[in-house]
C-alpha positions as CSV (number, residue, x, y, z in Angstrom):
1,X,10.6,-6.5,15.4
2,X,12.7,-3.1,15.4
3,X,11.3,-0.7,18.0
4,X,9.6,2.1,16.0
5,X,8.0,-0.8,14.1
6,X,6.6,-1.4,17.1
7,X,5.7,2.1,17.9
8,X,4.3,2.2,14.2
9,X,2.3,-0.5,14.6
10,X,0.7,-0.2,18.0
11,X,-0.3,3.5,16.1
12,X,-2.3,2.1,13.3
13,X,-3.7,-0.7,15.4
14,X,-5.3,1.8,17.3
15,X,-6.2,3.5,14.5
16,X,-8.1,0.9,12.9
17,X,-10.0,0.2,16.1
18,X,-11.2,3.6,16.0
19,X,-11.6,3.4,12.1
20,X,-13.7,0.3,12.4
21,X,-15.7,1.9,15.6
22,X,-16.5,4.7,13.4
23,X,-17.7,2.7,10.4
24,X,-20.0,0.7,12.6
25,X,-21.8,3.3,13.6
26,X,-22.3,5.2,10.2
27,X,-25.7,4.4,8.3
28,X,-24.2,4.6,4.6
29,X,-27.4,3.8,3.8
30,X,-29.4,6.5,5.4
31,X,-26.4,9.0,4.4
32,X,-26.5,11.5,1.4
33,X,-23.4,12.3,-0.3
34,X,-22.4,15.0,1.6
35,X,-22.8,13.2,4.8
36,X,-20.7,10.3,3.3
37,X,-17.6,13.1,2.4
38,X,-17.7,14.6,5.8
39,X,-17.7,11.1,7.3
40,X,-14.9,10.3,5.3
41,X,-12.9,13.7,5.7
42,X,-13.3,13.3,9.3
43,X,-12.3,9.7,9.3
44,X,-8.8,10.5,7.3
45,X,-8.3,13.8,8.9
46,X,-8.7,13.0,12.6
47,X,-7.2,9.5,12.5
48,X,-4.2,11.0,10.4
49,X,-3.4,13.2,13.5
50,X,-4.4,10.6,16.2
51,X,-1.0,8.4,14.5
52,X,1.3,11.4,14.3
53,X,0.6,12.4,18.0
54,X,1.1,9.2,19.4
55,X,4.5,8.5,17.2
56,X,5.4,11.9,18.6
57,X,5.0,11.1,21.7
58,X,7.8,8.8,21.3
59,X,9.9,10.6,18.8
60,X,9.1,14.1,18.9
61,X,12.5,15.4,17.4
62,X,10.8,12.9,14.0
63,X,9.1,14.8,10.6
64,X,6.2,13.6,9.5
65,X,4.4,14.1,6.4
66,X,0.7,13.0,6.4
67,X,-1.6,12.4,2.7
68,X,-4.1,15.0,4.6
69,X,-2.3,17.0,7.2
70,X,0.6,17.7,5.1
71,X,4.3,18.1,6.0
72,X,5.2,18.8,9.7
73,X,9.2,18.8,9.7
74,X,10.8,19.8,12.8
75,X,14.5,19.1,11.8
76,X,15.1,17.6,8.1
77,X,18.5,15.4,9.8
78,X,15.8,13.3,11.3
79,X,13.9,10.3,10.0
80,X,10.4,11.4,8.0
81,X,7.3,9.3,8.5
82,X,4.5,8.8,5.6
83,X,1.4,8.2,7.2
84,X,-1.7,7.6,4.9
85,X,-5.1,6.2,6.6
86,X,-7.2,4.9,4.1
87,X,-5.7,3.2,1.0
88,X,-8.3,2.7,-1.3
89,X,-11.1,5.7,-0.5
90,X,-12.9,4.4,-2.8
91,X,-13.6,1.0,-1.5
92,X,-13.7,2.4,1.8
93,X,-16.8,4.8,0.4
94,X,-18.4,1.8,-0.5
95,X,-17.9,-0.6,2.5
96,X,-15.8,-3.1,0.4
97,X,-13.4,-4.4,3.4
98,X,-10.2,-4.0,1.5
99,X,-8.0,-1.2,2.0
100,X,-4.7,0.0,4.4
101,X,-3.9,1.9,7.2
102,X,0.0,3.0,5.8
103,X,3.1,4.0,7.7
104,X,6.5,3.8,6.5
105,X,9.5,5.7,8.0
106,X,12.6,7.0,5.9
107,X,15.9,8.2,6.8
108,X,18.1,10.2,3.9
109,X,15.5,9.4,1.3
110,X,15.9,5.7,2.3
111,X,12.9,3.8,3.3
112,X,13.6,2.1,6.2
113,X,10.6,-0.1,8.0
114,X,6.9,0.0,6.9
115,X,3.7,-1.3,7.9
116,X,0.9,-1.6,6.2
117,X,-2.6,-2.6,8.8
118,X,-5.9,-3.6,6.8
119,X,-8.0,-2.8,10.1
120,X,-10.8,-5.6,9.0
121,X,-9.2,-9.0,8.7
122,X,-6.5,-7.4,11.0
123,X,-3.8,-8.4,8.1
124,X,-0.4,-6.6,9.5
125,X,2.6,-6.1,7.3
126,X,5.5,-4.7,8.5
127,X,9.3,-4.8,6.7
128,X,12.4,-3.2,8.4
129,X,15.4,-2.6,5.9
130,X,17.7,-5.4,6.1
131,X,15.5,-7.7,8.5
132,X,13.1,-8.6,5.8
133,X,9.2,-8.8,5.9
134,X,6.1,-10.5,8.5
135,X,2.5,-10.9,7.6
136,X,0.9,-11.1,11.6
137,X,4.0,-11.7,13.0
138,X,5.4,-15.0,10.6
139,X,8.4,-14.2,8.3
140,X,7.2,-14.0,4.3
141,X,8.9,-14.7,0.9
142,X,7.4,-14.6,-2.2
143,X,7.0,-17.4,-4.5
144,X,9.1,-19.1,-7.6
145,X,6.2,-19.4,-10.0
146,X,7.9,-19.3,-13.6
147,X,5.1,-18.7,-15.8
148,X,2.1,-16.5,-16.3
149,X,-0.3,-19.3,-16.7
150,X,-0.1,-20.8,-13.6
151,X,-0.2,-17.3,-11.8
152,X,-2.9,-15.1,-9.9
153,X,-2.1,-11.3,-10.5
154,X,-3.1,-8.7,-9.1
155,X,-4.2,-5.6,-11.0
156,X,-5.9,-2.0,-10.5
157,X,-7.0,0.1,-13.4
158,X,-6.0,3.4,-14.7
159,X,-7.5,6.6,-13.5
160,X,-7.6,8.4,-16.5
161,X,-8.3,7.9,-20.2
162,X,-5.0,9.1,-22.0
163,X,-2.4,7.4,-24.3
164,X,-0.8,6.2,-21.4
165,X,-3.4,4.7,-19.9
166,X,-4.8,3.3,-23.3
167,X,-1.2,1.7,-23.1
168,X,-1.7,0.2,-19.1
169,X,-5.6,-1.3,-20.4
170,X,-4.1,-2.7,-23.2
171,X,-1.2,-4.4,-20.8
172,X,-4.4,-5.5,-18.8
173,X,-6.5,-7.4,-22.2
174,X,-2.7,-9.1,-22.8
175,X,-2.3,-10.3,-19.2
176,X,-6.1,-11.9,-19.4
177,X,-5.4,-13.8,-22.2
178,X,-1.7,-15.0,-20.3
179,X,-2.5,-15.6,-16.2
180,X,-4.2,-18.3,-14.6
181,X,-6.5,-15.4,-13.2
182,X,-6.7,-11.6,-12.6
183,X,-7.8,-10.5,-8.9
184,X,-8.2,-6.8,-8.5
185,X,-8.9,-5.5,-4.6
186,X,-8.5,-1.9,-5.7
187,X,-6.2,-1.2,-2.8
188,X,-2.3,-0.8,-4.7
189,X,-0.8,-0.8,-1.3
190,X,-2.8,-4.2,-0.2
191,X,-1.6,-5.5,-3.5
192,X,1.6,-5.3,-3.1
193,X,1.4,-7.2,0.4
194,X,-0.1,-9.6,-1.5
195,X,2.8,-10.5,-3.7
196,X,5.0,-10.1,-1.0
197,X,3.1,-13.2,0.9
198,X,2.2,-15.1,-2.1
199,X,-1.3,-14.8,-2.4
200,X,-0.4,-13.0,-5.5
201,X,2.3,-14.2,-7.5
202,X,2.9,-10.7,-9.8
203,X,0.8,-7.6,-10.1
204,X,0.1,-5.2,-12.4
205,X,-0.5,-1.6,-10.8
206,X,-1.9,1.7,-11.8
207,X,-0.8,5.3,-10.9
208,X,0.6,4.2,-7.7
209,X,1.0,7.3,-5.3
210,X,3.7,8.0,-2.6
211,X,2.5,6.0,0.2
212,X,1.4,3.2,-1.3
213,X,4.5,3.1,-3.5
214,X,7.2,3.6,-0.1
215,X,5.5,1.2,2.3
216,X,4.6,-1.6,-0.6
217,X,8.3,-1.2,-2.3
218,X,10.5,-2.0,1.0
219,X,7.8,-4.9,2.0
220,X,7.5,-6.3,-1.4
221,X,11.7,-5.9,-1.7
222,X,12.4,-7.8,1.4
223,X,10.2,-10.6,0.6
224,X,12.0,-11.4,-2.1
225,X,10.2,-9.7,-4.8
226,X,11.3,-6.9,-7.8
227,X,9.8,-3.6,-8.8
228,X,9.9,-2.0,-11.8
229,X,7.8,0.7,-13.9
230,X,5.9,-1.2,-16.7
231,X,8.9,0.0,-19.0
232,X,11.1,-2.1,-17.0
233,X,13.3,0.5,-15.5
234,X,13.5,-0.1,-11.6
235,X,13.1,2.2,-8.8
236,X,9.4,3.7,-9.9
237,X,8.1,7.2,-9.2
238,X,5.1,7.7,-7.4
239,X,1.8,8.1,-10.3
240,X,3.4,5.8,-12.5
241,X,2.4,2.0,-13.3
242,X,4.5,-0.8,-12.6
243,X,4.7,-4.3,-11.9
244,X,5.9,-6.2,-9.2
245,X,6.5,-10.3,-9.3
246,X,8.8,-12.9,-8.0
247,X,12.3,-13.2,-10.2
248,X,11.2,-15.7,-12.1
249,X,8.2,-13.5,-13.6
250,X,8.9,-10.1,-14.3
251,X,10.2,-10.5,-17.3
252,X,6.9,-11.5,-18.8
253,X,5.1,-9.2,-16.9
254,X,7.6,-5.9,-18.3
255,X,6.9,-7.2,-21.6
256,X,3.1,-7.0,-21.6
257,X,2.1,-5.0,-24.7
């Protein structure tokens, strides 16, 4: 494991400890709406800065750019960490135990290593470019299933309700009729860790955003596995849908109609 992997890693570790500290002693049940957004403001906020000050620690010449803090760039030559805390607020809001602590690290626009830490069931991904991906510490690789019927995939829905996502629900009815079975965990970051190790063997994923789409891409990549918008042009933006499979699948998955 490359060293600011390591760094990475002991960061979000820690985080989660204090995540899951927190969340133990929150009543959700006793907690109005209000109390529930502060709790989770406070979660993102303060754990957000907890990971950036210990990785500076370390690296303090570094950028980093958090989902809730923002951009803090010292010197644009250096490497730029993404840090996101929770990936998937809303399961988090709910206390469904399925979302990310993300970190990845690129260097000239390249995304070098990321983890990805589901403080919970203490699931750890981490991929380093080059060096290819672990899942707790045990090299992955996706699968070689060929067809859609014997395939789990993952899915998430649209956010919103225009053509575009009329389109991605539509792609959805298609793939229920074609998979073995649909499995959606609402976390797009998780999901993509998913088809990296095989528990998933394609996925189907809505309005990914930047973190979940730099961490998932470079440990889905290295496992083995391709990306590609729904449209079937590769290297995706962040906010788009695409769909991510072994080889052997993506061809059925792109055309989905």
């Amino acid at each position: 494991m490359q060293p600011m992997v390591k760094l990475a890693l002991r960061a979000a570790r820690n985080a989660g400890q204090d995540l899951v500290r927190r969340l133990d002693r929150f009543d959700a049940y006793q907690s109005t709406d209000q109390e529930k957004a502060k709790f989770i403001a406070d979660c993102t906020i303060g754990l957000e800065k907890s990971i950036i000050f210990e990785l500076k620690k370390s690296l303090p010449d570094h950028n980093f750019h958090g989902r809730e803090t923002g951009d803090n760039i010292s010197d644009e030559k250096q490497p730029t960490w993404q840090i996101c805390v929770i990936d998937d607020i809303s399961n988090f809001r709910v206390g469904i135990p399925s979302f990310a602590i993300i970190i990845s690290c690129l260097q000239n626009g390249k995304i070098e290593h990321a983890i990805m830490v589901n403080p919970i069931n203490g699931d750890e991904f981490t991929a380093s470019r080059g060096r290819g991906t672990q899942l707790n510490n045990r090299r992955i690789r996706c699968g070689n299933t060929n067809s859609l019927e014997d395939s789990i995939v993952g899915y998430t829905q649209p956010l919103s309700f225009n053509e575009e996502a009329l389109d991605q629900r539509q792609r959805l009815q298609s793939l229920m009729a074609k998979s073995y079975d649909l499995r959606n965990i609402g976390s797009n970051a998780l999901s993509l860790g998913y088809v990296a190790a095989d528990r998933f063997q394609g996925a189907l994923l809505s309005n990914i955003d930047e973190f979940a789409l730099a961490a998932g891409t470079l440990i889905a990549s290295e496992a083995g596995c391709l990306l590609a918008d729904v449209n079937g042009a590769p290297q995706p933006k962040p906010g788009s849908h695409i769909v991510v499979s072994n080889p052997r699948l993506l061809k059925a998955l792109v055309a989905l109609k």
